[in-house]
N, C-alpha and C positions, 0 to 999 in steps of 0.2 A: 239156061240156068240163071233163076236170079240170088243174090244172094246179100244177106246183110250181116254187121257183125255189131253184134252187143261187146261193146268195148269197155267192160267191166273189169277194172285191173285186176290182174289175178284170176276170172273167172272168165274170160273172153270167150262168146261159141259164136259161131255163125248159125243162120236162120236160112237153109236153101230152100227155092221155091220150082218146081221143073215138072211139068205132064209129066207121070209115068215112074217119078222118082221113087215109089214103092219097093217097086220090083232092083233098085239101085240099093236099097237101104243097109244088105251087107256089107260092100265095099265103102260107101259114105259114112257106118258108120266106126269099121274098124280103122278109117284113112283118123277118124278123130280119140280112137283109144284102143293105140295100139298095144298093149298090154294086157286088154281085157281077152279073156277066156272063155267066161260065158256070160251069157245075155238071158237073164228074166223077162221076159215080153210079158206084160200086163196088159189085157184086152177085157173086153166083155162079150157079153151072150150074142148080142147083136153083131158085135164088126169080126167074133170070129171065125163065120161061114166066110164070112165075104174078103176078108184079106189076112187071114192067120195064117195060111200054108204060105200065101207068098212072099210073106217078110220072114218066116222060118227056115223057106227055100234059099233067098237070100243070102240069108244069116248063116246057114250053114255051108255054101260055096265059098262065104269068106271065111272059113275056119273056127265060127265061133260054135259052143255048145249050146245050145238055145234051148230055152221050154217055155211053153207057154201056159199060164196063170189067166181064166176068165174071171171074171164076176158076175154075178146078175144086172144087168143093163139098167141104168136110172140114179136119179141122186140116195135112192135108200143105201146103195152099198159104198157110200160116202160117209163109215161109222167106226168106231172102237173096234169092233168085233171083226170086221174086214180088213182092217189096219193091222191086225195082230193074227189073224190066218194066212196073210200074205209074207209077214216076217216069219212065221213057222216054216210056209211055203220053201221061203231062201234058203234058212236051214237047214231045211232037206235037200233041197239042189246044191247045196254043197255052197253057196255063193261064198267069195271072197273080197278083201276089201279093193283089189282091183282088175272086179268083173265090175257088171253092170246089172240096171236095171231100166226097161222101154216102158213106152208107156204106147201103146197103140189103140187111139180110140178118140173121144171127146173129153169133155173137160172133167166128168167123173172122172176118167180111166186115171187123166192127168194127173189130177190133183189128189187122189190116193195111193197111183205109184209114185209121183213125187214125192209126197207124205213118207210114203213105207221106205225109200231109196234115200231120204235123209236121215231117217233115224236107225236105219238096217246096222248096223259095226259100226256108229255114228258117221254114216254118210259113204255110202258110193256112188261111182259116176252114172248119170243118169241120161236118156233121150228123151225126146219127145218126138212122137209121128203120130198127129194130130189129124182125126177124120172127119171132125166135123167143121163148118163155116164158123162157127163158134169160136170152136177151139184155137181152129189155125189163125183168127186176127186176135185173139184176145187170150184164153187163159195158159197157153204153153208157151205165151213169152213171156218173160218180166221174171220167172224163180218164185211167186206165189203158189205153195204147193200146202191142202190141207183138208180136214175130213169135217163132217159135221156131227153137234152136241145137240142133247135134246131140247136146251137151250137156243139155239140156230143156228144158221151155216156159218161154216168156214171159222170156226172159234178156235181150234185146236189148228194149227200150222205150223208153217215157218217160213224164210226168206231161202231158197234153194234153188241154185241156177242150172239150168240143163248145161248137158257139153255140146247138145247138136240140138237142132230141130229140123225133120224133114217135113215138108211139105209138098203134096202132089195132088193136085189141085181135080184130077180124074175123079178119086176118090167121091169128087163130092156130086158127081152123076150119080152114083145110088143112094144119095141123101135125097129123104121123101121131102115135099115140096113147104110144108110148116116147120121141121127142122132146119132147111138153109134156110126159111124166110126169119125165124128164131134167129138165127147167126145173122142177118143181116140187123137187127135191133143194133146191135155191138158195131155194126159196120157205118150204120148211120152217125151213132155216138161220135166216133172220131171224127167224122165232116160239123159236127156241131160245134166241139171242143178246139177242133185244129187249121182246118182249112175247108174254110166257106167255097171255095173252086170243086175241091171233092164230093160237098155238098151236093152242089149242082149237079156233078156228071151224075151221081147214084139217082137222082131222085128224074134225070132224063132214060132211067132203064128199070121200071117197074116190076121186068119180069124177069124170072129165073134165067133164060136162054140168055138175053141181053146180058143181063148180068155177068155168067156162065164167059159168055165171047170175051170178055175184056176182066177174068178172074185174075190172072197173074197180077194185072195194076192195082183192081183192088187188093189182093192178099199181099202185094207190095207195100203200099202205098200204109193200109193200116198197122202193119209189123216196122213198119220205119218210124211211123208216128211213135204206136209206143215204145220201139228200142230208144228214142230221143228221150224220153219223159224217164225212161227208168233208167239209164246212164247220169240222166241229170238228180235223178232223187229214186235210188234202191231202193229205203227199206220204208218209201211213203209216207217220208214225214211232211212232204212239202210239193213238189208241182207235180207226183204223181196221184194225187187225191182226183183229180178233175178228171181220171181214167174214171171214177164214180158217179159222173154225171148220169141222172138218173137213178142210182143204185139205194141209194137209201130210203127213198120210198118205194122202189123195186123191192126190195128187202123186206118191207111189210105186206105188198100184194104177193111175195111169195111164202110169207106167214100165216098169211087169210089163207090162202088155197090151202097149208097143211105141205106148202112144196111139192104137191103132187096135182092139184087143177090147173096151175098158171106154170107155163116152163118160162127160165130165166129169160130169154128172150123177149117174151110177155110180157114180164113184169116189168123189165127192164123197156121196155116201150112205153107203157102205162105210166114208168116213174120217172120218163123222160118230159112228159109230155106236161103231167105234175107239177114238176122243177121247172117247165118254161112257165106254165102259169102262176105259181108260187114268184118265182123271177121277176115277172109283168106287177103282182102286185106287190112287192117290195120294193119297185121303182128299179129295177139292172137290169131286167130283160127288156129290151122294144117288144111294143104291143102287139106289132105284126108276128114274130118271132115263135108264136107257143102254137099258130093257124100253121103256119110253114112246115114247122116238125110232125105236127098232126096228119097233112096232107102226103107226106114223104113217107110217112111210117101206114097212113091207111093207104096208100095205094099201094104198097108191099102186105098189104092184107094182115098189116098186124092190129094190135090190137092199141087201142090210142085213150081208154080208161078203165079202172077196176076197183070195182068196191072194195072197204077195207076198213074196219069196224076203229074207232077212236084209240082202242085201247090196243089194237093189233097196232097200229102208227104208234103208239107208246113205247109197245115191247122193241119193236124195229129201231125206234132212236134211241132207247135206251141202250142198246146193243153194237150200233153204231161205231166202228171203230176210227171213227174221224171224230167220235164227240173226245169232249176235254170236261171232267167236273160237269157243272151246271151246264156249257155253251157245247155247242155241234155246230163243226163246219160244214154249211150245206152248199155242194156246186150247183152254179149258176152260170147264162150264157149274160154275157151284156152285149154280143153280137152273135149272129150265125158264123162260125168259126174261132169263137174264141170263148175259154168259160174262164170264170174267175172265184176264187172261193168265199165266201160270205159267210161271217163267225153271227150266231144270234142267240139266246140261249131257248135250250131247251123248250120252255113251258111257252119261251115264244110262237118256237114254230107249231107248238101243238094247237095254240090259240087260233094259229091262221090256218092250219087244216081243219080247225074245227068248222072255222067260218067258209072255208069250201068245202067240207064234207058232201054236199049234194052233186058236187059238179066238178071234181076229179077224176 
C-alpha cells in the first residue's frame, strides 16, 4: 500500500494506492467515515458491468446500505439536468447529512458526484474510486468538483475535497489502449511542470505494459506532485495554475471538436505542444523543448496538433479561468521540469495564434 495525505487543515484525506484495492473499498472506506450509514455509488454505463457489484459487495460486508446511481458514459452527462436527477436520486435513498456519496468511474463520474455531494443538504462526505489513468493522476485529487454549461466546461463547480481516494491500479487493465494512452497526456504534464527526471523515465516506456509494470511510481509519483501544489495553493489563485499547462488551448481544441471529436487527453496534448511553441516564440521556452514534448507524447501515439478555427481560440480564452480583465495568464515551461506563468493580454496572445494558425 502506498499512501499519501493531503494535509489540508481541516479537510485532511489520504490518497491509497494497492493492486486489488477495489474489492478493500468497504472496509477502507468505513475505517475513514465511521458514522456514515449509507453510501450513494455514482458510476456510469460503462464501469458498471465491470466493477459495480464488487464495490457494492464490499460495501455491504462493511455494514453500509449502498445503491448504485449510473449515468450515460461521456462528458454529455456532465449537465444541469444530471446534477439535479442525482439530487432527486438521494432523496429517494433517504440520504443524510452523515452518509455519503462515491464516485466510482472517471473524471465525469468524479466531477458530477462531486458536484452533486457538495451541494446535496449543503455538502456531504464524499470518495473517490477513480477508474481511469486520467482520473487516478489528475481529476479526483485536488477538491475540483463541477458540471458543464452550454457555454463550456467546468463553468458551474466548486472547491470540494474528497475524505478518501482509492486507487487500484488493476482496474486500469480493462481500460482500452487510447483511453490510458488519453491519461497518460496528464501524466506527461507533470514531468513537464515538475520533474524533468520523471520526464525521462515515461518517455524510456512508450508502451502500455512498460508503463502498466512500474504503474504504482507513476500513480505515486503524479498524486504527490499535485497534493504539493494544492496544499500550497487550494482554491488556484497562484502555483496551482501551472497544473493547466497545456489546458487553455486544450480548451479550444475541445471546443472545435463540440467536446465529442477530441477527448481531453487529445486536446490536452495538442495544447501542450502549442504552449511549448507559443513559449519558444516568446523567448521562455528553449527551442529544443516544444521537439521533446512532441516526441514523448507521439511515441505514446498521442496526438501532437489540432485544428481550431480563430474565433474557437477566442471563445477558449475568453472563458479561461486564469484570465483577469483584458490579460490571461498563459503557462509556460522555461525548462523541461519546470513551468512558469506568463501574464500577456488577451488580444496579444490572439495576435500570436494568429500568426501560427497553420502550424499548431
Amino acid at each position: 500500500m502506498k499512501t499519501l495525505t493531503v494535509a489540508l487543515p481541516g479537510r485532511e484525506y489520504d490518497i491509497l494506492i494497492q493492486r486489488g484495492l477495489l474489492s478493500q473499498a468497504g472496509e477502507r472506506i468505513r475505517a475513514a467515515l465511521p458514522r456514515a450509514r449509507k453510501l450513494a455509488v455514482v458510476t456510469d454505463s460503462h464501469v458498471e458491468p465491470l466493477y459495480g457489484k464488487t464495490v457494492l459487495d464490499s460495501l455491504a460486508a462493511s455494514g453500509f446500505e449502498a445503491r448504485l446511481f449510473s449515468v450515460p458514459a461521456g462528458e454529455a452527462s456532465k449537465n444541469p439536468s444530471q446534477l439535479a436527477q442525482l439530487w432527486e436520486d438521494f432523496m429517494d435513498f433517504g440520504l443524510t447529512r452523515t452518509d455519503a456519496v462515491a464516485a466510482l468511474g472517471g473524471g465525469v463520474v468524479g466531477d458530477l458526484a462531486g458536484f452533486a455531494a457538495a451541494t446535496i443538504l449543503r455538502g456531504v462526505p464524499f470518495v473517490q474510486i477513480p477508474t481511469t489513468l486520467l482520473a487516478q493522476v489528475d481529476s479526483s485529487v485536488g477538491g475540483k468538483v463541477a458540471i458543464d454549461l452550454k457555454a463550456g466546461k467546468n463553468l458551474a463547480g466548486a472547491f470540494y475535497q474528497p475524505k478518501l481516494v482509492l486507487m487500484d491500479p488493476e482496474v486500469l487493465n480493462t481500460l482500452a489502449l487510447p483511453q490510458f494512452m488519453d491519461g497518460m497526456s496528464e501524466v506527461i504534464k507533470y514531468g513537464c511542470i515538475w520533474d524533468a527526471g520523471f520526464f525521462d523515465f515515461l518517455t524510456a516506456r512508450p508502451s502500455k505494459p512498460e508503463l502498466m509494470a512500474d504503474i504504482e511510481r507513476i500513480l505515486y509519483t503524479c498524486c504527490d506532485i499535485k497534493r504539493q501544489v494544492v496544499m500550497e495553493d487550494e482554491l488556484d489563485t497562484g502555483l496551482r495554475m501551472i497544473l493547466n499547462f497545456g489546458h487553455t488551448l486544450g480548451h479550444a481544441y475541445e471546443l472545435a471538436g463540440r467536446y465529442t471529436q477530441w477527448s481531453h487527453g487529445e486536446a490536452v496534448a495538442a495544447g501542450m505542444c502549442a504552449a511549448a511553441k507559443l513559449g519558444a516564440a516568446l523567448g521562455v521556452t528553449p527551442g529544443d523543448v516544444p521537439g521533446r514534448i512532441e516526441a514523448a507524447l507521439g511515441a505514446l501515439g498521442q496526438v501532437t496538433g489540432l485544428s481550431c478555427s480563430m474565433e474557437e481560440y477566442a471563445a477558449a480564452i475568453g472563458l479561461d479561468k486564469k484570465g483577469a480583465g483584458a490579460d490571461i495568464t498563459l503557462i509556460l515551461l522555461d525548462k523541461i521540469g519546470h513551468a512558469v506563468p506568463h501574464t500577456l493580454p488577451k488580444a496579444e496572445l490572439l495576435r500570436l495564434l494568429e500568426s501560427f494558425h497553420n502550424v499548431l
